[in-house]
C-alpha positions in Angstrom: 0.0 0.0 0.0 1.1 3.5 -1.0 0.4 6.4 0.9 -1.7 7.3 -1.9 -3.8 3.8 -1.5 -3.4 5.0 2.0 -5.2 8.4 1.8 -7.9 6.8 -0.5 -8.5 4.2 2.1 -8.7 7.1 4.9 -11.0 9.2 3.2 -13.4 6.2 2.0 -13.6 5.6 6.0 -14.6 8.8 6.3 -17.2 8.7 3.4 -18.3 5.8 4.8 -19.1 7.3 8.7 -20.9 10.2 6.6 -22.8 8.1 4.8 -24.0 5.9 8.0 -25.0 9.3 9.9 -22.1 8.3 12.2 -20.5 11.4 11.4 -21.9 14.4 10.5 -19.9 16.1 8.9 -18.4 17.4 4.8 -16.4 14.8 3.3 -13.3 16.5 2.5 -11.8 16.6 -1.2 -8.6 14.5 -0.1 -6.7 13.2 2.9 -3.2 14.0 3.8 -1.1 11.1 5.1 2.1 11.6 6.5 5.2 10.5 8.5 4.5 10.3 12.4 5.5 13.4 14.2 7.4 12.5 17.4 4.9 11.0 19.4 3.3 9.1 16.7 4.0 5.4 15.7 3.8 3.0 12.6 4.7 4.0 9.3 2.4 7.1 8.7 -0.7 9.2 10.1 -3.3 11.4 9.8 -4.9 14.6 11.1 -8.3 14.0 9.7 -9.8 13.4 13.0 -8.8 16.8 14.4 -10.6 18.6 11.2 -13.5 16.5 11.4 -14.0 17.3 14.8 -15.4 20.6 15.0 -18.3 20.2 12.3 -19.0 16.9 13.6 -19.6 18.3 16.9 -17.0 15.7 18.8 -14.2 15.0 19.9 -11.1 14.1 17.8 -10.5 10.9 19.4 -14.1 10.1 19.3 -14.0 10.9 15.3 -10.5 9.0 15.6 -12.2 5.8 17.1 -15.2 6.1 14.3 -12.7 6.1 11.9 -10.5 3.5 12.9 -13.4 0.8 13.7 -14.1 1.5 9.5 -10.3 0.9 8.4 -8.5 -1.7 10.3 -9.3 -4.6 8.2 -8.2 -3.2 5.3 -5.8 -5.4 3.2 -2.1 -3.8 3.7 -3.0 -2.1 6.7 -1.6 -3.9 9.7 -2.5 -2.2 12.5 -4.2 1.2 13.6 -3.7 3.2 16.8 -4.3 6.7 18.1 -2.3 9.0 20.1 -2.6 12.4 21.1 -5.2 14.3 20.9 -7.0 12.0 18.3 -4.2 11.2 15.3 -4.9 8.1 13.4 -1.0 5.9 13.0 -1.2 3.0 10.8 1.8 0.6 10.4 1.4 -1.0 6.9 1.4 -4.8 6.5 4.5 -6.3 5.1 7.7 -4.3 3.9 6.1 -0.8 2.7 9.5 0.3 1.2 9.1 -2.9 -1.3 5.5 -2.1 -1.8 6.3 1.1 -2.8 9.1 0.2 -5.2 7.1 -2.3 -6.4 4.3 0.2 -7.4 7.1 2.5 -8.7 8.8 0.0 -10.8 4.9 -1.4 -12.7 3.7 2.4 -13.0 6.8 3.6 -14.2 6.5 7.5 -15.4 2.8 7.9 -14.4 3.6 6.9 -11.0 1.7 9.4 -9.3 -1.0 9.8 -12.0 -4.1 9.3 -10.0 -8.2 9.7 -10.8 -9.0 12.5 -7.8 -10.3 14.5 -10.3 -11.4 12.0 -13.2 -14.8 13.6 -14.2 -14.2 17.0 -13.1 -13.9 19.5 -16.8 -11.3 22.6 -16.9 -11.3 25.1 -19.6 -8.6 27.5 -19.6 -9.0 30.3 -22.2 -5.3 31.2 -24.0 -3.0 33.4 -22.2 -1.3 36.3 -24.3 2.0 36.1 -22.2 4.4 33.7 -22.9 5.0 32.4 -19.1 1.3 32.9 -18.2 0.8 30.1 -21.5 3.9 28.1 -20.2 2.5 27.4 -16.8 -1.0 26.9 -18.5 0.0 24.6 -20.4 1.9 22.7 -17.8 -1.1 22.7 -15.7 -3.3 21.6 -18.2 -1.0 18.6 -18.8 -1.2 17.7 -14.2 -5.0 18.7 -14.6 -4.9 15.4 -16.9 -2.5 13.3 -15.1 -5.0 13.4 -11.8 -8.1 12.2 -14.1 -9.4 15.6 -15.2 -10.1 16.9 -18.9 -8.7 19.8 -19.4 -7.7 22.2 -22.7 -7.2 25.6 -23.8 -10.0 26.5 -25.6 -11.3 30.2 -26.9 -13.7 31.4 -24.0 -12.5 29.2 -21.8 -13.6 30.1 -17.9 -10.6 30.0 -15.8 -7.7 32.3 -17.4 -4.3 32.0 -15.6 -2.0 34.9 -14.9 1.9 35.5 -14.1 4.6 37.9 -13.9 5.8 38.2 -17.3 9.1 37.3 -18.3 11.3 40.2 -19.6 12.8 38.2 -22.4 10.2 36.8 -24.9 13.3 35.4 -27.2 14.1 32.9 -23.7 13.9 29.9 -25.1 16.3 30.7 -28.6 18.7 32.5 -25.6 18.7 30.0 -23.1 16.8 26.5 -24.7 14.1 25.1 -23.7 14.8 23.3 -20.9 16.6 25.7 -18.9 13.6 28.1 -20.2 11.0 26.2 -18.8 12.6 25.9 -15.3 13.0 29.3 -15.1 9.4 30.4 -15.9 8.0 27.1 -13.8 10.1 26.9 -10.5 9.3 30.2 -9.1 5.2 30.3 -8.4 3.7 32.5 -10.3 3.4 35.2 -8.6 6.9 35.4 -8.3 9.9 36.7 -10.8 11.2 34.4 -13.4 14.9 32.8 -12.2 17.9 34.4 -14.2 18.7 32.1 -17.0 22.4 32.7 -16.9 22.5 30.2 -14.0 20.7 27.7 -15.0 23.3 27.3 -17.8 25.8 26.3 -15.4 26.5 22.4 -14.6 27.3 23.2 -10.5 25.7 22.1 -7.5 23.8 25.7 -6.6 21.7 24.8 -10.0 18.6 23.2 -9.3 17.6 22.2 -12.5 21.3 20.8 -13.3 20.9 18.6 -10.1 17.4 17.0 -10.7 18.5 16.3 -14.1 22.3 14.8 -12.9 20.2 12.9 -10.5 18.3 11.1 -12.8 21.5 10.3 -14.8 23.3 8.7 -12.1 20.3 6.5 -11.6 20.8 5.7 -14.7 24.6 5.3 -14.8 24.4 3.1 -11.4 21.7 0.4 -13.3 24.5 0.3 -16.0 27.2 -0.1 -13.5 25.7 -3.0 -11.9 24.8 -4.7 -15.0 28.5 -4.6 -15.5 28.9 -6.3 -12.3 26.5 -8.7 -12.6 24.3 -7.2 -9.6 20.6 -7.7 -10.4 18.0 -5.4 -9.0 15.6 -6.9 -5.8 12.6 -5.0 -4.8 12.9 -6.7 -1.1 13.0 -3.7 0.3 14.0 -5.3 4.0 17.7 -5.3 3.0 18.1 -1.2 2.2 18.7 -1.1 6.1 21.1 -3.7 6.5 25.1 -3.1 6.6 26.7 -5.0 4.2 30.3 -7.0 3.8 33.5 -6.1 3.5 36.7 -8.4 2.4 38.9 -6.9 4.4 37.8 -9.0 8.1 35.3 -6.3 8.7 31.6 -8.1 8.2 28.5 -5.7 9.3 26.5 -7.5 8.2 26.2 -11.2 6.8 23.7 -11.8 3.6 23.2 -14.9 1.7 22.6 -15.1 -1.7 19.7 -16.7 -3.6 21.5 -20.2 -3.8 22.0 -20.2 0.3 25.8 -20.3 0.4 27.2 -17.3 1.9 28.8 -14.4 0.3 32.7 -15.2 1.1 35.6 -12.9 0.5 37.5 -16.1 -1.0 35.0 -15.3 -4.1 36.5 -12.7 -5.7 34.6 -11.1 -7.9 36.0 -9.0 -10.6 35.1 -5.3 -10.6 35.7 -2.4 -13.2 37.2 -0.1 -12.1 35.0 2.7 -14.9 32.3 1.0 -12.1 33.3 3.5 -9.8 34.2 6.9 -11.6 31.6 9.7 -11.7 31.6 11.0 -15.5 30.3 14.3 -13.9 32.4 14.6 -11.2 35.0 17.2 -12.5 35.2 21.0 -12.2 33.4 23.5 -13.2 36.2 24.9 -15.2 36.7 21.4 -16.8 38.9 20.2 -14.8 40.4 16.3 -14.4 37.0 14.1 -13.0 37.3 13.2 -9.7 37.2 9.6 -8.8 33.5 8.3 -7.8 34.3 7.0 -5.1 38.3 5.8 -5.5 38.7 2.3 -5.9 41.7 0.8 -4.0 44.2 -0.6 -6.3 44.4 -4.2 -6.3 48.1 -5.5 -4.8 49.3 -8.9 -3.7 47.8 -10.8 -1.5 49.0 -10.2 1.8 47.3 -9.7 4.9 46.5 -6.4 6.2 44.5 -5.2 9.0 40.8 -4.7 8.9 39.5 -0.9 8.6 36.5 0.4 9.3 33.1 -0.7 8.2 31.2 1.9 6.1 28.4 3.2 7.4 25.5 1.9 6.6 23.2 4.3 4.6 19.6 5.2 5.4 17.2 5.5 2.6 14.4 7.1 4.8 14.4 10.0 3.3 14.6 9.0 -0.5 11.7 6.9 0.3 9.2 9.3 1.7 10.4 11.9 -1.0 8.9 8.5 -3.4 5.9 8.2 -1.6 5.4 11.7 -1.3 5.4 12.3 -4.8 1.6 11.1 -5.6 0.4 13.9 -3.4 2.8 16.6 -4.7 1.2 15.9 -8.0 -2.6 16.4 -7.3 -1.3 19.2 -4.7 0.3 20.9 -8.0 -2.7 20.2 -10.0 -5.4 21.1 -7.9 -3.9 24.4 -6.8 -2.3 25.2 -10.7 1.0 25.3 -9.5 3.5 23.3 -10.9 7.0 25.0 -8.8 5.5 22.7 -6.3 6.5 19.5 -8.7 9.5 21.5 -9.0 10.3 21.8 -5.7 9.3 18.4 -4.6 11.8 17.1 -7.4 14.6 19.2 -5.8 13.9 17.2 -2.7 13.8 13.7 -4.7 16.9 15.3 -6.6 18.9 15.7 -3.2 17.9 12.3 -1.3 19.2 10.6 -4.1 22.5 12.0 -4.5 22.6 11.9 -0.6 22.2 8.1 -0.6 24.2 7.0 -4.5 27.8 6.4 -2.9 26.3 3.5 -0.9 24.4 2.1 -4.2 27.6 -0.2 -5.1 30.3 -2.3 -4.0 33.4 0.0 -3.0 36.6 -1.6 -2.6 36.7 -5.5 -1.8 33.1 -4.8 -0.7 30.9 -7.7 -2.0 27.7 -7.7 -4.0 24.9 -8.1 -0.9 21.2 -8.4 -1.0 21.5 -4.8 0.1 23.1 -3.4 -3.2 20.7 -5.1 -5.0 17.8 -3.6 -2.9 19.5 -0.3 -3.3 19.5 -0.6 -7.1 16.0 -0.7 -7.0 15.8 2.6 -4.4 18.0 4.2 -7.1 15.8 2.8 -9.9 12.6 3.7 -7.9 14.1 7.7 -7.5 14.9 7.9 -11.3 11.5 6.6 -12.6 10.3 9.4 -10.4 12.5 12.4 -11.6 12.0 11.6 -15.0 8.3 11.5 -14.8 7.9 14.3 -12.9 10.4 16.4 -15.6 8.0 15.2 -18.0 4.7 17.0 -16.6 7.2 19.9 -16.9 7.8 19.7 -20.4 11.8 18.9 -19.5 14.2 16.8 -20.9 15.6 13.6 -18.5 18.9 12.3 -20.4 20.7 9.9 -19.5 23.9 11.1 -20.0 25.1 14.9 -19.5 
């Protein structure tokens, strides 16, 4: 279950209380789920209870228990509790990080295309400005991702306004990728972003780090298919440790055929596996190893060194699970800087969490590289998606 499955389920409790004159009170237009605030327990949680309360006439927890008593058998929800004040906390059933990368991985692209507003008709009439028509057109396109029909048509009712862009040549001066970003990432009512910087391949460029990030999801699938490493979606393993050939074992994995991983099997690594085309200077200078391989000398002993730290993927996966609600959020409210930002945030988790993707060193192939292959996979199918809705490009290679 999603958090988007999960939000559905919520608010078809809630429809269901309404409908039983259990509670009286307006169905809302959609649920927010989220991660537990300290406090809270399970996997995520909802405030519903607290809004329902005051036109229902109750108390939160008592809108909280009415709730509850409608959703805990639902399949992929293993438990339900309240705390506080009347928050709902539901821990999902099973391993919620595979779910999830499991959903990614089938929906691909449209992951996050839902039906909140299938039936529902928009009719935008043309803008005359070229960034008021942009970010019409780019709403028109997450209108239709959520379900909706929408289009530009003459005498449409809803008309969309900006503050203009000073250059109407942007896209011949700047192309149209950088162009879009910088008449989509600021909200609307805000000033278009300079182009000059968005021309720049550095780290202080937002658009050159979502679109870097999707590459080296892209560059790590082709790494591992070098090595041989095969992608899981058992998502249990991303928060293991993982083994090292030098006497240093975190963690010990099998693989599939039982026997366990040794570091008598040597298994042969490219080095090109572990160089960052990208990393180099901004003036073009020599790349900088991603990450540096140790060379390989004679076999002699040598003492063991430090385990790597094992990575946490908490916050690339609720930046993926997240992403469903950014989209209707964008659509609903006609503002697509929000998919923006909230691919900023995908953008970042992920090139937080690559160095830990693959084998460093002597370090063998684990059931946690392979689960992190699929993470990385997962964050890709994401960014490139959501780069689409905005009309931008998602190569593979920069």
């Amino acid at each position: 279950m999603t958090p988007a499955d999960l939000s559905r389920a919520v608010l078809g409790a809630v429809r269901r209380a309404v409908e039983e004159g259990v509670l009286r009170a307006p169905v809302p237009e959609r649920i927010k789920v989220e991660r537990p605030r300290p406090g809270g327990r399970g996997d995520y949680a909802t405030s519903v209870a607290l809004r329902l309360a005051g036109p229902s006439g109750r108390q939160p927890r008592e809108v909280a228990e009415v709730l509850m008593a409608r959703i805990t058998d639902t399949p992929g929800i293993a438990r339900v509790e309240i705390t506080g004040p009347g928050f709902l906390n539901f821990t999902l059933g099973g391993d919620p990080a595979a779910g999830l990368l499991r959903v990614i991985r089938e929906q691909g692209p449209e992951y996050g295309h839902g039906v909140g507003l299938a039936g529902v008709r928009f009719r935008f009439a043309p803008a005359r400005e070229l960034r008021a028509r942009v970010i019409t057109d780019t709403v028109v396109r997450l209108l239709t991702a959520q379900g909706a029909t929408a289009a530009v048509e003459p005498g449409g009712s809803e008309r969309i306004t900006a503050l203009p862009v000073q250059d109407e040549a942007i896209f011949e001066h700047a192309g149209r990728d950088a162009a879009l970003w910088a008449l989509l990432r600021p909200a609307a009512h805000d000033q278009p972003l300079p182009v000059g910087a968005l021309l720049v391949q550095k780290e202080s460029n937002a658009l050159f780090r979502v679109r870097y990030a999707y590459s080296r999801s892209r560059a790590l699938l082709r790494a591992a298919d070098r090595l041989g490493i095969p992608v899981s979606y058992e998502g249990d393993a991303l928060y293991d440790g993982h083994v090292s050939c030098n006497g240093d074992i975190s963690y010990d994995h099998d693989v599939p055929d039982g026997s366990d991983i040794s570091c008598d099997d040597d298994v042969p690594v490219p080095d090109d596996a572990y160089r960052d085309p990208l990393a180099a200077s901004p003036a073009g200078g020599p790349a900088v190893p991603y990450p540096s391989r140790p060379a390989r000398g004679p076999a002699v002993p040598h003492p063991p060194r430090p385990a790597r730290a094992a990575a946490d993927p908490s916050a690339l996966l609720a930046a993926l699970g997240d992403h469903p609600a950014a989209l209707e959020s964008a659509a609903r409210l006609r503002a697509p800087d929000r998919v923006a930002r909230h691919l900023e945030a995908v953008a970042d988790a992920l090139l937080g969490f690559q160095h830990t993707v693959l084998p460093v060193g002597d370090e063998k192939p684990s059931a946690t590289h392979r689960s992190r292959l699929a993470l990385a996979e997962a964050a890709g199918t994401v960014l490139a998606g959501g780069l689409a809705l905005l009309g931008i490009s998602a190569p593979e290679h920069l």
